[in-house]
N, C-alpha and C positions, 0 to 999 in steps of 0.2 A: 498524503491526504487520506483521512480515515471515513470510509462509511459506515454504513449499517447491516450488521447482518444478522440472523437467531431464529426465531419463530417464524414457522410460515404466517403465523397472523400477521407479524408485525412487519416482513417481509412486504407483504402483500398489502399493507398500507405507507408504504413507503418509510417506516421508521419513524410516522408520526403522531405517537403513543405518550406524548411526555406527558399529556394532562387524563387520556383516558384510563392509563394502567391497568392492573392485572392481567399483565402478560411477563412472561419470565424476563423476556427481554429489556425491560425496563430499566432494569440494576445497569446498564450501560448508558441509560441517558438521563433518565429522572426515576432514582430509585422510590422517591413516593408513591410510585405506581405502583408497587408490593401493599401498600397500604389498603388497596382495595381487593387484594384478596381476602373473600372469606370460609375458604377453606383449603386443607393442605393440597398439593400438588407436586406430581415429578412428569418433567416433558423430557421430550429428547428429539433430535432434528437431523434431518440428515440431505444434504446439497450435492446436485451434480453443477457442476459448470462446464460452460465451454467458451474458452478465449480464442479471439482470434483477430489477428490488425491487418490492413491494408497498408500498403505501402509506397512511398512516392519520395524517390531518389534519381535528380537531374532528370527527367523525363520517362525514369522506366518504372514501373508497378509491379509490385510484387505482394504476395499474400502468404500468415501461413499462422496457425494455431496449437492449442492443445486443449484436453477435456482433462479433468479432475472432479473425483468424488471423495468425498469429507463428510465429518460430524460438524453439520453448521451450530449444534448448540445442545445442553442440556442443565439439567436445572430442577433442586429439589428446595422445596416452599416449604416450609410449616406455618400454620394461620392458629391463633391460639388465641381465647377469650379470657382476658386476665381477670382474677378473682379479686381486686384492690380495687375496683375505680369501674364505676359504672358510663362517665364518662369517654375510658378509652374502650372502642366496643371491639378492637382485634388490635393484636401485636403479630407481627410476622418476621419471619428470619430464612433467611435464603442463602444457600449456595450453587453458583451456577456459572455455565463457560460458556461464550461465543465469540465465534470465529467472524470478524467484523472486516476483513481486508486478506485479501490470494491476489498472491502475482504470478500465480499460473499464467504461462504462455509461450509462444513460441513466436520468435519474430524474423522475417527475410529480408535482407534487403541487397538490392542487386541492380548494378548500372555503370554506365563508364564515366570515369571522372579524371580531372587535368589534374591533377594530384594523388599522393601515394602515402599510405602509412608512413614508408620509409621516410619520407620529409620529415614526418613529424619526430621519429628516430633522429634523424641527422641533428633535428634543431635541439633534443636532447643531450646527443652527445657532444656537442659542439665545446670545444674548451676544458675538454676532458680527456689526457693523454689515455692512447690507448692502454698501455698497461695495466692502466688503473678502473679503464671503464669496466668489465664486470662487477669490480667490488664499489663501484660509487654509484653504478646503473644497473643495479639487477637483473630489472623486470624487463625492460624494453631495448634500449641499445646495446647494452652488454650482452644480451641473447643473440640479438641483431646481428651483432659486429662478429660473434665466433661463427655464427652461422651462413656468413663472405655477403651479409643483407647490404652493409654498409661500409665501406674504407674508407683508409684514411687520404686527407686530402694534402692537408698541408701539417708534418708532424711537428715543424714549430709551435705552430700556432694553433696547434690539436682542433683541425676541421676535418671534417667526413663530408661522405659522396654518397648519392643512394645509390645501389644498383640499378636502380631505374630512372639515369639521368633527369629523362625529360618527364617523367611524373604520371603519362599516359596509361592508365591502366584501365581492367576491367575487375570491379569488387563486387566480391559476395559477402557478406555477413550475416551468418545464422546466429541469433541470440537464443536461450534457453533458460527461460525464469521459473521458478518454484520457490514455495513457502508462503507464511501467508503470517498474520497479527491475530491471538487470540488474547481474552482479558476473562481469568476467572476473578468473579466478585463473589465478597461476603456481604450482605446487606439485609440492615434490619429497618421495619421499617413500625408505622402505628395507625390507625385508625382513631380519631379525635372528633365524636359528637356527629360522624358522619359528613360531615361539612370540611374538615383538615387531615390531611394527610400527609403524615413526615416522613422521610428516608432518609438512609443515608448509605454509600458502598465503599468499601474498602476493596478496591481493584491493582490486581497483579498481573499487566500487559506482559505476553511473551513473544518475543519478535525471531520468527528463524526464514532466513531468505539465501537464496544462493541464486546467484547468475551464471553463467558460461555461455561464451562467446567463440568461435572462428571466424578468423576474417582471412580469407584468401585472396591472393592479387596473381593478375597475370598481367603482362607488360605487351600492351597494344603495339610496339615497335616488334615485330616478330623475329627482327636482327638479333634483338637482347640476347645474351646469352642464358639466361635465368627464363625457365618455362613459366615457373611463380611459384609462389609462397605462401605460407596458411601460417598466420599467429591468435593463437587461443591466449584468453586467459580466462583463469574461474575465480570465485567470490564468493566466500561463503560471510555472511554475518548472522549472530544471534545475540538473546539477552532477553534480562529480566528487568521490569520496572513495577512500580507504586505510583498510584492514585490515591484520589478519595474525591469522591462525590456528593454532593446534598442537594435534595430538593425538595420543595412543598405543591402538595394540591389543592386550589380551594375551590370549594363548590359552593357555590351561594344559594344558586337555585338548582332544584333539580337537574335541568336541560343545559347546566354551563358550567363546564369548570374550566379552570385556570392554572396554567403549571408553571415553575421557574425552578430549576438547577443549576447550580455552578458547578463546574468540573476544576481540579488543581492539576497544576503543570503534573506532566507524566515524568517520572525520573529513571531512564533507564542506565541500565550496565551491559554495555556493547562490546561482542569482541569481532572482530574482522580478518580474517583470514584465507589468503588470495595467492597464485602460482599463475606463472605464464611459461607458454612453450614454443617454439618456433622453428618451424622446419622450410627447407628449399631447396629447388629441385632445377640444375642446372642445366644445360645440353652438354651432353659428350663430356669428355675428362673421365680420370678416372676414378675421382670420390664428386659425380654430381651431384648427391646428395646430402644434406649435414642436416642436423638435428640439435637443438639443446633446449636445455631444461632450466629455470631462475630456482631459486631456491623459496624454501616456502616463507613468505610474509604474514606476520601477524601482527595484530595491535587491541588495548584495550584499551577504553577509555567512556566518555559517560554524556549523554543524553539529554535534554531536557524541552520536553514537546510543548506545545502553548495550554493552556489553558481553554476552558470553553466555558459561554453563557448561553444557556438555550431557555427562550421563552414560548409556552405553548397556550395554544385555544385546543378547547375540546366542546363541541354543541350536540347534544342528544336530540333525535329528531322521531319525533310520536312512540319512543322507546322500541323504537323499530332498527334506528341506526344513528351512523353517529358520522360527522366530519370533524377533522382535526388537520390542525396546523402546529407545526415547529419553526420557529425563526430561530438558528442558532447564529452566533458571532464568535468567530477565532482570530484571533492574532499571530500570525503564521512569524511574524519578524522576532517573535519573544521565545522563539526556538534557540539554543545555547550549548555550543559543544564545547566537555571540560576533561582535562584529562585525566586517566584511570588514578583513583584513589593511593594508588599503591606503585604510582610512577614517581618514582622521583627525581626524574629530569625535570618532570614538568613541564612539557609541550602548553604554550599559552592558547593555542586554537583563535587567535586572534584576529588573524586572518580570515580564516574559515568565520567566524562568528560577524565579523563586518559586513563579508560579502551575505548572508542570511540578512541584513539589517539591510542592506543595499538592494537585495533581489524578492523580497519576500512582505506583502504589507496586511492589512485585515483582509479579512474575506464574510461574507453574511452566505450561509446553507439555509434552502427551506424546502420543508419536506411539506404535502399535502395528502392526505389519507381518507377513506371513508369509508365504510360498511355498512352492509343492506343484512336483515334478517329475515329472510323467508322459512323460517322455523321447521325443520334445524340447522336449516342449511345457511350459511353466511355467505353472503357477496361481499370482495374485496377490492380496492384498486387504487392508486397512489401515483405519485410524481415526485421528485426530487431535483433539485438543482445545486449543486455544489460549485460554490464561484470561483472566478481567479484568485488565485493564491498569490501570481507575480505582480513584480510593479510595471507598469505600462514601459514597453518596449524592452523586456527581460527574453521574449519568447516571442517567434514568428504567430505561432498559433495558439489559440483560445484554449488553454486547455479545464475548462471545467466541465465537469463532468455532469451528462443528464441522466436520468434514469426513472426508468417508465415501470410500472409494477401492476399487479395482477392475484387474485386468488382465489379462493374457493374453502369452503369450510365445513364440517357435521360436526354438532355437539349436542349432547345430554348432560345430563348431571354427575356422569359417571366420568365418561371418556370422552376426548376429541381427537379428531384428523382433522388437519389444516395442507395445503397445496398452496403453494405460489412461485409464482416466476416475476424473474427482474432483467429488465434489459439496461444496460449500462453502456454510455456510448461519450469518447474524449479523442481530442487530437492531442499530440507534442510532438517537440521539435527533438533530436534526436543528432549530434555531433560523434561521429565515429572517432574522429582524433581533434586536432585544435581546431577552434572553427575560423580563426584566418588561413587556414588552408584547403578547409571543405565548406562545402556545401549540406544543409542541413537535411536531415530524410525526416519526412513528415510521419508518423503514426496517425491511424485513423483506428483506434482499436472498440471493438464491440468484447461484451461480454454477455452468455446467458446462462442464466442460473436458475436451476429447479429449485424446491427447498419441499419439502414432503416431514413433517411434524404432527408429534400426537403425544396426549397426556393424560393423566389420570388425576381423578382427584377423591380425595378421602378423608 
């Protein structure tokens, strides 16, 4: 799910700009908004955040975070008075990056439970002689099984045992997210009679994220021979995509305008590349310890995000200020994974693309924004609500996302500074292994983000 991020103005009204414009951040939701600048400009933006989730696994709570500082955005404008047409009174062209989604954070989770990874090992390797399980099970059981996690049970009938018969354990899981969704746009836009204003952006989304995980188990039977065990695994994915964007502004009267942008499906080029390890720590003997390593996995293949319709109000109030509205609508089930261009097995994704159509249905975002002028000084503040994405009964918990915003602003003719802060606040359900064998751990995660932005204009 993608929100908003870029300018402290826009920031600070919650990303609900699509009809007021002339702010850089536009070119990501209604590039029309360039149409009202009327003179050149270069911003530049810089965010600290700080993540952090609460945690709620079978009765025990746990908490844990991290902070990151980034270039939330920049952006250089030209505004030009064309000399053919008295008609269009400004042509504008822009190039500009912001940084609209960070998965910074750090996640805990920690409790005893009647079940064990291991199970879910076993039910992996089940029906899979051993000699073969390394090279048919890489990542999970075949680390498992060299590292004495899991034996065999019955070699006919190729079943396995966990080490930890009856399932009693006590888990920690520390999770470790980073990267984050930037989209540089190219966008030009026009000025039409003062009354219309066209855009349009050609956007190139860049996705880099990587996960890592340890999960440690210790075996509540203290008989066990096995003290416990830690299996990590990491994630890395990245990639490039295309857009394109159009929108219009109309102003009828002075004090009202009116915005509408269609956004076109994002098409990206994904690659994914991921390693697991697993070590265990025996009592007594004399190798109680063993270790192994999966070999590194990789896959490429391709993308395709929904589409967006955002329809905006924007009301000027005694030319002092302004309230604005965004009603945006997405079709989350119109998301489509296909495989790499250049694979030619040709993996159908078939599976994968049903369950998206099974789990995933519209959703309506609305952003609410407004700004006060106390000359030179600007008051900001805003609200947003991002809806469910799933279909009723996919997910224990509500997870859309709210987010409360705030700012402050100095401007001249020359230069501004802009300040704001967001606070972002979502639950989700969270399965460590198969979830007929666990219990879900709830995330309650906040996010707050500074954004600190200033521009010149010329």
């Amino acid at each position: 799910m993608i929100q908003f991020g870029g300018t402290a103005r826009f920031v600070g009204m919650a990303g609900s700009m699509g009809a007021l414009g002339a702010d850089a951040s536009c070119a990501s939701t209604n590039p029309a908004g360039y149409g009202r600048f009327t003179r050149s400009e270069f911003s530049l933006g810089l965010n600290y955040l700080d993540a952090g989730s609460k945690v709620s696994f079978n009765g025990t709570e746990s908490q844990a975070g991290r902070g990151n500082f980034n270039v939330s955005q920049f952006a250089l404008i030209g505004a030009f008075k064309p000399s053919y047409s008295e008609d269009w009174k400004q042509i504008q062209f822009g190039v500009s990056y912001e940084r609209y989604a960070l998965f910074h954070n750090r996640i805990s989770i920690n409790g005893e439970n009647n079940s064990s990874l291991l199970d879910a090992f076993v039910g992996e390797a089940n029906g899979v002689a051993e000699q073969y399980l390394l090279a048919d099970r890489p990542f999970y059981s075949g680390p498992a099984y060299w590292a004495y996690l899991i034996d065999p049970l019955d070699t006919i009938a190729n079943t396995y045992i966990s080490a930890i018969p009856d399932g009693r354990v006590e888990q920690t899981r520390t999770i470790d997210r980073k990267g984050s969704i930037g989209e540089t746009n190219f966008t030009l836009s026009g000025n039409y009679l003062d009354k219309l204003y066209f855009g349009g952006s050609l956007g190139f989304p860049k996705i880099r994220y990587t996960e890592k995980y340890d999960h440690e188990e210790r075996p509540l039977d203290t008989s066990n021979a096995l003290n416990s065990f830690t299996f990590s695994e990491s994630l890395v994915t990245g990639g490039l995509g295309i857009n394109f964007k159009v929108g219009i502004i109309f102003q009828p009267v002075e004090w009202l305008r009116l915005g509408l942008a269609l956004h076109t499906a994002s098409a990206f080029g994904l690659s994914d590349r991921w390693s697991t390890s697993v070590s265990s720590d025996f009592k007594g003997g004399e190798n109680p310890d063993y270790q192994e390593y999966s070999v590194l996995g990789s896959y490429n293949y391709r993308l395709r995000t929904p589409g967006r319709a955002i329809f905006s109000l924007g009301i000027i109030l005694l030319k002092q200020g302004s309230i604005s509205v965004d009603y945006e609508r997405v079709n989350y089930s119109n998301s489509k994974m296909r495989p790499d261009r250049f694979d030619l097995a040709g993996y159908s994704f078939n599976e994968e693309n049903q369950a998206i159509k099974n789990s995933f249905r519209s959703a309506s975002n609305l952003r609410i924004g407004a700004e006060w002028r106390i000359k030179p000084i600007y008051l900001r503040a805003g609200y947003a609500l991002y809806g469910q994405p799933y279909k009723s009964g996919i997910v224990l918990t509500e997870p859309q996302r709210t987010l409360i915003t705030g700012g402050i602003g100095y401007r001249n003719r020359i230069f501004y500074v802009d300040l704001a802060y967001m606070n972002m606040q979502w639950k989700e359900d969270y399965y460590m292994y198969n979830p007929a064998l666990t219990n879900a751990a709830t995330f309650h995660s906040t996010i707050h983000s500074f954004i600190l932005s200033g521009g010149i204009n010329f």
